[in-house]
Structure formats: C-alpha cells, structure tokens
C-alpha positions as CSV (number, residue, x, y, z in Angstrom):
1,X,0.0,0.0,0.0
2,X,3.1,2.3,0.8
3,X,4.7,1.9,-2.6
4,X,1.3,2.4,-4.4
5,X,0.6,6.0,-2.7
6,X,4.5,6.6,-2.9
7,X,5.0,6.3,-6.9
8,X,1.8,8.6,-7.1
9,X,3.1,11.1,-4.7
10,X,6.6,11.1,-6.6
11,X,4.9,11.2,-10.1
12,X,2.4,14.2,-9.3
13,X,6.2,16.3,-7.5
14,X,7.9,15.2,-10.5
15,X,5.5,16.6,-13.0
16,X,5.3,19.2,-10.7
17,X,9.0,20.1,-10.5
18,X,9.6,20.2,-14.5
19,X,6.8,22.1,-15.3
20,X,8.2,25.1,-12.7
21,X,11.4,24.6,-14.7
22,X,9.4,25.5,-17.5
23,X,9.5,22.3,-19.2
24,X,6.7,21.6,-21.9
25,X,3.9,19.8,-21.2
26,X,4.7,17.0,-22.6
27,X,8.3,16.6,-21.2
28,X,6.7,17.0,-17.8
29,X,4.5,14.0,-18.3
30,X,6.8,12.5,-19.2
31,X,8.6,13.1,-16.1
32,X,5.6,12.3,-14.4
33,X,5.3,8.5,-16.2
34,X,8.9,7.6,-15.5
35,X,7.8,8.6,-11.9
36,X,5.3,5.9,-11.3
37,X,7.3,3.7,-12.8
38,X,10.7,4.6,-10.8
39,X,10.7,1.8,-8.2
40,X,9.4,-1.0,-10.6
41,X,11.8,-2.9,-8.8
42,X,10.8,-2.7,-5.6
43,X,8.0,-5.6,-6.7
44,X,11.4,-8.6,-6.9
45,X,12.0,-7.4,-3.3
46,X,10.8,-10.0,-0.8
47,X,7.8,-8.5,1.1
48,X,9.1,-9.8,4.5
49,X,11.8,-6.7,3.8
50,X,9.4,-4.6,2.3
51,X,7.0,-4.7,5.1
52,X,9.5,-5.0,8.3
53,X,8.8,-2.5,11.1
54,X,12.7,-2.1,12.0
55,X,15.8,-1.5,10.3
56,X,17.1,-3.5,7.4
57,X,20.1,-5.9,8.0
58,X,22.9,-5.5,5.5
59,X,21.6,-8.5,3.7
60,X,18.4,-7.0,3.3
61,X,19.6,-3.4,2.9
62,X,21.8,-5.1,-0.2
63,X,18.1,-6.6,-1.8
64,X,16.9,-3.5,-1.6
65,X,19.2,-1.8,-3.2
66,X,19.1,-3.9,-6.3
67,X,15.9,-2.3,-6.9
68,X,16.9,0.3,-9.2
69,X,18.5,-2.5,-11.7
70,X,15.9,-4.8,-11.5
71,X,13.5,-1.8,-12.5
72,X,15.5,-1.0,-15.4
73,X,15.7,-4.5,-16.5
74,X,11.8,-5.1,-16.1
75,X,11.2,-2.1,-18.1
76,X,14.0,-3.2,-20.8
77,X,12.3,-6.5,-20.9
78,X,9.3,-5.3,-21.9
79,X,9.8,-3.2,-24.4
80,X,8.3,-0.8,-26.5
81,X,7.3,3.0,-24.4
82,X,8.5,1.7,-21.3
83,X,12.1,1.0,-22.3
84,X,12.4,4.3,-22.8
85,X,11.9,4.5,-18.9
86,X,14.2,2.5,-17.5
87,X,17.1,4.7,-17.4
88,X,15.3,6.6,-14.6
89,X,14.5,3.7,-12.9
90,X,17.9,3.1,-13.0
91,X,19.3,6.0,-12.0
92,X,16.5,7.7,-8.9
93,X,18.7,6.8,-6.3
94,X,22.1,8.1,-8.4
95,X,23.3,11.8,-6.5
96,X,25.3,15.0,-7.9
97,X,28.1,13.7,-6.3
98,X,28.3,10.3,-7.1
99,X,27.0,9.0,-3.5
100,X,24.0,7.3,-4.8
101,X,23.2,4.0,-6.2
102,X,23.7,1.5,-7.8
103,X,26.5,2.8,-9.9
104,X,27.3,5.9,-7.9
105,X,27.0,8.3,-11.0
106,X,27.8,12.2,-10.7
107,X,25.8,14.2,-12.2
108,X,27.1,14.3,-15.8
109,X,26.2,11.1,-16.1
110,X,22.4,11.3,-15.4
111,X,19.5,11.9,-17.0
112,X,17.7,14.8,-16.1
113,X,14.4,13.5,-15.5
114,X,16.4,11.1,-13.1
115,X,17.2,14.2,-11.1
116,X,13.9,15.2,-10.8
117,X,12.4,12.2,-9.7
118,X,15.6,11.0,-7.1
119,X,14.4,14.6,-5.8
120,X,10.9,14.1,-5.3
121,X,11.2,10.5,-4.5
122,X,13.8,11.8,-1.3
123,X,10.9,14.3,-0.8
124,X,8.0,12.0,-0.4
125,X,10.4,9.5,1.5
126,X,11.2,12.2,3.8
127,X,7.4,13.5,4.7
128,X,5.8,10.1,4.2
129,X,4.7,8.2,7.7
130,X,6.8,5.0,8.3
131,X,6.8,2.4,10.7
132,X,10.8,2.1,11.0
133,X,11.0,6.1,11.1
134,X,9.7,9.8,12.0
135,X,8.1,11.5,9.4
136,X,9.3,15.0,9.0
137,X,7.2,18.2,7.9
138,X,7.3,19.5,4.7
139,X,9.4,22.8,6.1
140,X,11.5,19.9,7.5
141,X,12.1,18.2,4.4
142,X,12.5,21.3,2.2
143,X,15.4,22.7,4.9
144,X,17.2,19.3,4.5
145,X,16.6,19.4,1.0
146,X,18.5,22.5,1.1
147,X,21.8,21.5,2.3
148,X,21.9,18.8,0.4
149,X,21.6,20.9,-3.0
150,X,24.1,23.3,-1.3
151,X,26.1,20.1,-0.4
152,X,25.7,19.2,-3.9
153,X,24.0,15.8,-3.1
154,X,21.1,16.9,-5.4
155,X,21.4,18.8,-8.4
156,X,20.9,22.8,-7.1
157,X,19.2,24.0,-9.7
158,X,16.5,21.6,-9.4
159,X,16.0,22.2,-5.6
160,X,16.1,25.4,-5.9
161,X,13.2,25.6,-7.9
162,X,11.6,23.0,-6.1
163,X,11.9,25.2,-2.6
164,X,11.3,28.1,-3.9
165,X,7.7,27.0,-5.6
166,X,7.2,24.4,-2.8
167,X,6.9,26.7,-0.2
168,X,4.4,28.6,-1.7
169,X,1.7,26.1,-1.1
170,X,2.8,25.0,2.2
C-alpha cells in the first residue's frame, strides 16, 4: 500500500518540479510517467523486507538496493514505451556527487528526468509516515533538501526551484 501511494506522490512532484522549470507539457508527463514507474523494482524485493517494522540488516539493505537495476531490467524486458523509462528507474537513487546507487554516477552522467524524480522521491520519502522512522514536515524536508543541494548531493538547480515554488503552497 506504501509503494502504491508513494509512486503517485513522486509522479504528481515530479510533473510538478519540471513544469516550474518551465519544461513543456509533454516533457513534464513524461517526467511524471517515468515517476510511477521509478521503483518497478521494488516488486522482486521480498515482502518480509518490504514490510518489516525495524531496520534493514545488510543483507536485506543489499536486496533492496538492487531495486533500481531490476527496474530498469523489467522495463527493458518489456519493451516498447516503457524501455524508454528504464534509465530513470535506473538512475533515482544516483546523487550530484556520485553517492548514490547502484552505480554511484555524478551528475554528468544522469538523466535529467532522473534528477527530478531521485528529488521528489527523497521528498516524499522524507514526509511520508513509516513504521521504522519519523516522518518530518514539509518545512523539514525542504530545509534538509536544502543543504543537500548546497552540499551538492542533489542537483541545485532543481532544488532550488523546487523550494522556492514548494513553499508557496505549504
């Protein structure tokens, strides 16, 4: 149930983010369709991980991180539209500074859209309810989202934009 409101939450922030860019409409659905289909992967994770209520051993925290290439293999695998797709599924959990996964890509190496949605996903992570952690509040999120673009963890154009409009409508 988590993963189902997640995707939707990252998809509608996503399409969000590139229109304020000023993106055209169509790039920013398709920003918005790589979105809900960003953690494709997540479905070859065992649900015992997926739905345990404390933290992850390193086995466990090593399954879960093969998420991003089993996406982008599901996606390859079936073809057509959604191959096109898989690079983001592949790369929403790459950072700016090459301290993401799986790959640990700067950004020079990713795909915009993939920027935008490793944001929003981190976004929606952040403010989402878990069982394992504290929620934090949207000011929360957007303050930590902050640093990390002035750390250059995310890429600072895209925060920046997403801050600046985002706290206009909280």
């Amino acid at each position: 149930d988590y993963l189902k409101k997640h995707v939707l939450h990252v998809a509608g922030l996503a399409t969000f983010i590139a229109l304020e860019m000023g993106w055209k409409e169509h790039m920013a659905e398709a920003a918005g369709i790589a979105a809900l289909l960003h953690d494709i992967g997540m479905a070859t994770v065992d649900s015992s991980i997926l739905n345990k209520e404390s933290k992850l051993t390193e086995e466990e925290w090593k399954a879960v991180r093969e998420h991003p290439r089993r996406g982008a293999d599901l996606l390859k695998g079936v073809g057509g539209k959604f191959h096109q797709y898989s690079f983001v599924a592949m790369q929403h959990h790459e950072r700016e500074d090459g301290s993401g996964y799986p790959h640990g890509m700067t950004g020079a190496g990713m795909h915009e859209i993939a920027r935008i949605v490793g944001l929003a996903d981190t976004y929606e992570a952040m403010v989402a309810p878990r069982v394992y952690k504290e929620k934090k509040t949207p000011k929360e999120a957007l303050k930590e989202l902050e640093g990390l673009g002035r750390q250059g963890v995310f890429d600072p154009f895209v925060v920046d934009v997403f801050i600046d409009k985002a706290k206009k409508h909280i």
